[in-house]
VMD Tcl script that draws the C-alpha trace (Angstrom):
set ca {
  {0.00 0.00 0.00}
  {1.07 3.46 -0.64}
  {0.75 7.00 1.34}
  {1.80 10.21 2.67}
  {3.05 10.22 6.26}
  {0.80 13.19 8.06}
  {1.71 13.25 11.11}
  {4.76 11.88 13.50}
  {4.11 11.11 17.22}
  {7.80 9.52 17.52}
  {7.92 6.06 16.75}
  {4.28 6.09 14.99}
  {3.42 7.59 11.41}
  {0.21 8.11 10.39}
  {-0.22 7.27 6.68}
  {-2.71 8.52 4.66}
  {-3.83 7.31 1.55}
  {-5.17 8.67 -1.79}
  {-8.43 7.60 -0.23}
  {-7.91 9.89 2.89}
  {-7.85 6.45 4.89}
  {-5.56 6.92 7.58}
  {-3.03 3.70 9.08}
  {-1.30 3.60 11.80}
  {2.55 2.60 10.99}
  {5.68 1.57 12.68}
  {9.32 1.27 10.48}
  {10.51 -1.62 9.85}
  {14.07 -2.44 10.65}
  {16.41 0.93 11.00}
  {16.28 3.02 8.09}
  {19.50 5.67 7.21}
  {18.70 7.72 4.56}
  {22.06 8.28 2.65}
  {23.78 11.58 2.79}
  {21.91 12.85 5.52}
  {22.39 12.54 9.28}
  {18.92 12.94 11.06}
  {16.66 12.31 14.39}
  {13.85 11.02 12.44}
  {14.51 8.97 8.88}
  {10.48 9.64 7.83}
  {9.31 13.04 8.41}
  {5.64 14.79 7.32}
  {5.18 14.94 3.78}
  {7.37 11.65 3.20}
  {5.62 9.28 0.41}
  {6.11 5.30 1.92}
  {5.00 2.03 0.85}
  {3.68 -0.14 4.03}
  {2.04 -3.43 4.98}
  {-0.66 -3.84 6.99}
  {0.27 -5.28 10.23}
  {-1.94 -7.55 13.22}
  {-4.87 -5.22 14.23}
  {-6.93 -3.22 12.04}
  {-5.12 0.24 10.45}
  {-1.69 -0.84 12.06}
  {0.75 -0.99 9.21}
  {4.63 -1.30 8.88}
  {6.28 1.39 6.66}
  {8.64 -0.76 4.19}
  {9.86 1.85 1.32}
  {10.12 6.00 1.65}
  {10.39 7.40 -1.46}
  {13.20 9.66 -2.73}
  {12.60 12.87 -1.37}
  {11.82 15.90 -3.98}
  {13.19 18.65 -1.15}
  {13.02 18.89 2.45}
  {13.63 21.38 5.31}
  {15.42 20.89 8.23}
  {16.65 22.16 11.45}
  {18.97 21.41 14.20}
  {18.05 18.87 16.75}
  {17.75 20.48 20.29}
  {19.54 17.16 21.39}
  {22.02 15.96 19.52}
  {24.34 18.82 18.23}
  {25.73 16.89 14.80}
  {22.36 15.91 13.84}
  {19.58 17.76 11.81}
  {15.72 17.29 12.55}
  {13.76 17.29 9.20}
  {10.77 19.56 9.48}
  {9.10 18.29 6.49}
  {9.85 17.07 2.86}
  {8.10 17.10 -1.06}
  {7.01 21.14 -0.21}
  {5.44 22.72 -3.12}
  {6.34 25.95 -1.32}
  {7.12 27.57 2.11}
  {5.23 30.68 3.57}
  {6.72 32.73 5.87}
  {3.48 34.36 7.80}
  {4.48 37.38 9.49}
  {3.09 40.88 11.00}
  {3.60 44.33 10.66}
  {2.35 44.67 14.44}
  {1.90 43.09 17.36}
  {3.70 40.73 17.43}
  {6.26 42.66 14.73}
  {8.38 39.99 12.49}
  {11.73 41.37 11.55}
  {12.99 40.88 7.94}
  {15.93 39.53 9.68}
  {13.45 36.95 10.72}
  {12.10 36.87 7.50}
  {15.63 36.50 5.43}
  {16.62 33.85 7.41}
  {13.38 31.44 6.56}
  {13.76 32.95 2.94}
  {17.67 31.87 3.04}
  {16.59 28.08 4.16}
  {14.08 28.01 1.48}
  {16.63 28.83 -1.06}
  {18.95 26.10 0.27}
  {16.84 23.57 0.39}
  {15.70 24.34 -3.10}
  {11.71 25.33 -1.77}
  {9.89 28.37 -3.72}
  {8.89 30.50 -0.62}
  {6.04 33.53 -0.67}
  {5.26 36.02 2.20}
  {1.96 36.04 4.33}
  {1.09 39.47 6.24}
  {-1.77 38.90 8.24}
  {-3.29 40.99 10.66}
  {-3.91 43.82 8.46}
  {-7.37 45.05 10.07}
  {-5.00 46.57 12.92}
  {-2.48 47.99 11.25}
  {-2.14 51.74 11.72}
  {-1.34 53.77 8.47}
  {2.54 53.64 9.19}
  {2.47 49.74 9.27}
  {0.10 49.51 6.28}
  {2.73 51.69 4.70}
  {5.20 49.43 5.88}
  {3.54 46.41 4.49}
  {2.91 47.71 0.83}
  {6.79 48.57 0.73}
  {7.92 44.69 2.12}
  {5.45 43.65 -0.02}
  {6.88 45.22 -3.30}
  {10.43 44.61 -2.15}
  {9.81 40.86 -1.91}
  {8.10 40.51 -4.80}
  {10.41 42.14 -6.75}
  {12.73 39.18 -5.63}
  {10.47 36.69 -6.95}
  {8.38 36.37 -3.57}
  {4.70 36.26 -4.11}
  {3.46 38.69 -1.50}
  {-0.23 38.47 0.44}
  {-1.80 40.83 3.24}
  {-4.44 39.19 4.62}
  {-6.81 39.01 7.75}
  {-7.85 35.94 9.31}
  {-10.48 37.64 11.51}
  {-12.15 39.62 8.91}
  {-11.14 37.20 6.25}
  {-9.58 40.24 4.03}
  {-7.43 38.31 0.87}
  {-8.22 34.63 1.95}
  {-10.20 33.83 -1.41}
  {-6.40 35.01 -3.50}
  {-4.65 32.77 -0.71}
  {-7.16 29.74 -1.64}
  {-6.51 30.11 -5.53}
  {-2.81 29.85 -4.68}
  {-2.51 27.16 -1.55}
  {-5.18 24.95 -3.97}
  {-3.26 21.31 -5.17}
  {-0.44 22.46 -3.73}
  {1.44 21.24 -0.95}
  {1.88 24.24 1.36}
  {4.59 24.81 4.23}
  {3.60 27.66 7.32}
  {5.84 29.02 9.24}
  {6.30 32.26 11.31}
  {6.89 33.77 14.69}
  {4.32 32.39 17.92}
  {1.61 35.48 17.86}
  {1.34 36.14 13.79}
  {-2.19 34.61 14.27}
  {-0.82 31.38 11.92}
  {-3.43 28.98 13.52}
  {-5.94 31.66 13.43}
  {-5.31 32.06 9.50}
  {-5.12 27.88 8.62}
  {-8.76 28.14 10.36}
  {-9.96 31.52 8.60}
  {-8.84 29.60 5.22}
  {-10.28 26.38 5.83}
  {-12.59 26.25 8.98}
  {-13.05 22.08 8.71}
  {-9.21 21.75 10.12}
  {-10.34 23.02 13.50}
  {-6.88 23.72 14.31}
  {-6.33 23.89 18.45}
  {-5.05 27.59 19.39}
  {-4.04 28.60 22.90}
  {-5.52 31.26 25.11}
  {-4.79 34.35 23.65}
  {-5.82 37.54 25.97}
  {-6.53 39.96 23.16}
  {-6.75 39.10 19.07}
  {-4.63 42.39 19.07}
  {-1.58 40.54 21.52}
  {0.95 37.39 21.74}
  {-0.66 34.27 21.74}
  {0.28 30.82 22.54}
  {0.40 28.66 19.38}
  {0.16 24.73 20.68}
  {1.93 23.06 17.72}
  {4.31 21.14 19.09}
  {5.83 19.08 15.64}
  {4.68 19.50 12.07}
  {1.76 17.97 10.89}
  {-0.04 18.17 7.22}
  {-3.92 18.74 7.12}
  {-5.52 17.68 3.81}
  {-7.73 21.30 3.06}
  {-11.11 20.87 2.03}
  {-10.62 22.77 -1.80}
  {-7.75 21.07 -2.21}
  {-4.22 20.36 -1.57}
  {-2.42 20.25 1.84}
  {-1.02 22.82 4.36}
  {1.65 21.53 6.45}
  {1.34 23.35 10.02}
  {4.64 24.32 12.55}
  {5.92 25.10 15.19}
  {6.21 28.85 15.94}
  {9.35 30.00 16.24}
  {11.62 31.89 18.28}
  {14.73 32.17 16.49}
  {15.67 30.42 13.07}
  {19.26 29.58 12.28}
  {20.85 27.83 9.16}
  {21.36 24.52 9.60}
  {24.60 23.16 7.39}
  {25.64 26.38 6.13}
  {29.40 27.56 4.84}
  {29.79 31.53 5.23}
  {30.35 31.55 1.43}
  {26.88 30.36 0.31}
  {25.00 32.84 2.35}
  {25.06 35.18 -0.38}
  {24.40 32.70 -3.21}
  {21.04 32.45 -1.36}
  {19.92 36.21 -1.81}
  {18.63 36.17 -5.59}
  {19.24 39.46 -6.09}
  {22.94 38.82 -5.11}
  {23.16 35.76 -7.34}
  {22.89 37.38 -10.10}
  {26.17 39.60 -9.47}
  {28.06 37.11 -7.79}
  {29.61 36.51 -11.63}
  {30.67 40.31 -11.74}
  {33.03 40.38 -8.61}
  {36.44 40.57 -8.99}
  {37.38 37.56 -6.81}
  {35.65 34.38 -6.46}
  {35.33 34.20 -2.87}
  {34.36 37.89 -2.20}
  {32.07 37.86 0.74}
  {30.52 41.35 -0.80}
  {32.44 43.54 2.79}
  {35.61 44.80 2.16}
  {36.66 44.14 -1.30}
  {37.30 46.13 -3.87}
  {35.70 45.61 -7.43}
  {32.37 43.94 -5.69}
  {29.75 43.70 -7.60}
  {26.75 43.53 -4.99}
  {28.99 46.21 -2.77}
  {28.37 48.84 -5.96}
  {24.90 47.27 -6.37}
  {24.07 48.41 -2.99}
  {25.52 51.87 -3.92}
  {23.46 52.47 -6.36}
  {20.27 51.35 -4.64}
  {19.83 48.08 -6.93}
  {20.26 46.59 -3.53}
  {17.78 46.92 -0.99}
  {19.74 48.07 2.36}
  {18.04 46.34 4.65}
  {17.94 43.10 3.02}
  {22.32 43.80 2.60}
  {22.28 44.41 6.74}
  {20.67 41.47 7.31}
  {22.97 39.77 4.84}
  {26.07 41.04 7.21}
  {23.95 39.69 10.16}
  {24.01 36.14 9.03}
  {27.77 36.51 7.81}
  {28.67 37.37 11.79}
  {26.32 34.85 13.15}
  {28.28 32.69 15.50}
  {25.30 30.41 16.16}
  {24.25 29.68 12.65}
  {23.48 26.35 13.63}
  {20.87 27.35 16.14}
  {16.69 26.82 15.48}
  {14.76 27.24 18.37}
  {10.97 26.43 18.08}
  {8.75 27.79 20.98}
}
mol new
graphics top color blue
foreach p $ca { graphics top sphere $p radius 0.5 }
foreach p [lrange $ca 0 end-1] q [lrange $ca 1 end] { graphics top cylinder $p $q radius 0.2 }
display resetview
């Protein structure tokens, strides 16, 4: 039998099959998937082959198929190893807010950056927007047409009034669809807004308008009711690259890429160095400023090995 894996809960995968039947499966044996050193060999979004097992729905996962992409972060436990988040993403989301909670584009960069690596087309969610005063609105529309300009599809949305949800169907619709953002951006609040069969558990939140306490624990991937998947987080505190050399940072800014060519020297780090190509980019405002400083922020990150889920 074939399926998706949906959901971990350690040593049990739930399965689910083209028919939306769901099994109950163990591995069989110990599985290593080659190249990578990980906590868990199957992860959400995995596509196995299993046999049914003793009691009804228990099944024994026998085959996971290659893996299109997959995202990963460090394991709180074990320093050398990675924990996959999830794998075979259509693309990633990175829901944020102008306000209350605010999500830096440092934040932002850094899921953006990890997208890139891990070869995963990534788009922006702004939600919240029915509180936004005129300087964060303001704020939004200019993220908004600086990320899209770098090939980031951009949304503002509101779960609570629904504002931009229908545009946010279109695109989430046979898809398989990553969230991920800050604890507070109203993420749970939005997968409900969009499709209100999930019935996705929140925490107590004192005010729509403040911090809440999102009670995702590990990924899991909800089959939505027009179609396709969305694959639900962990908020998080801090994200940091997981397997990353200095030198590829700036491969992983687009608009860097594309100068990289153009330098002088092949290992210019775009700092010091004369006859740098994104360093004259940057002068002449064909580089966003922002997005450079938070470029030099991951470049002196000593702890770029550090993801910290809340």
């Amino acid at each position: 039998m074939k399926g998706i894996i949906i959901k971990s809960t350690g040593s049990w995968y739930i399965v689910m099959t083209d028919d939306k039947s769901l099994y109950n499966c163990r591995l069989k044996g110990q599985f290593r998937i080659h190249g990578i050193r990980t906590t868990n060999p199957v992860a959400v979004g995995d596509h196995v082959e299993f046999e049914m097992e003793g009691a009804e729905n228990n099944g024994v996962i026998t085959v996971i198929k290659p893996r299109t992409n997959y995202i990963i972060r460090k394991s709180i436990n074990l320093s050398k190893s990675g924990h996959i988040i999830a794998s075979n993403i259509d693309r990633l989301y990175v829901v944020a807010s102008i306000m209350l909670p605010r999500t830096s584009t440092g934040f932002i960069d850094r899921l953006l950056v990890t997208a890139e690596a891990y070869h995963i087309p990534a788009a922006l969610i702004f939600n919240k927007i029915d509180i936004y005063t005129a300087e964060a609105n303001k704020r939004c529309v200019e993220l908004m047409e600086l990320y899209s300009s770098l090939g980031y599809p951009s949304y503002a949305v509101s779960a609570l009034e629904g504002t931009g949800l229908d545009a946010l169907r279109e695109v989430l619709d046979g898809k398989v669809n990553l969230f991920s953002g800050h604890s507070g951006v109203g993420k749970s609040a939005l997968i409900n807004a969009l499709d209100p069969l999930l019935e996705i558990k929140t925490g107590e939140i004192s005010s729509y308008h403040n911090k809440g306490m999102h009670t995702t624990t590990f990924a899991e991937m909800h089959p939505l009711s027009f179609g396709g998947f969305l694959i639900d987080t962990p908020g998080i505190k801090e994200f940091g690259l997981v397997h990353f050399e200095s030198k590829e940072i700036s491969e992983r800014f687009p608009e860097f890429r594309a100068l990289l060519p153009d330098c002088r020297y092949n290992n210019c780090t775009h700092v010091h160095e004369p006859g740098c190509a994104v360093k004259k980019a940057l002068d002449d405002g064909r580089i966003n400023a922002e997005r450079y400083r938070n470029y030099i922020g991951l470049l002196n990150d000593e702890n770029l090995d550090v993801a910290e889920y809340e």
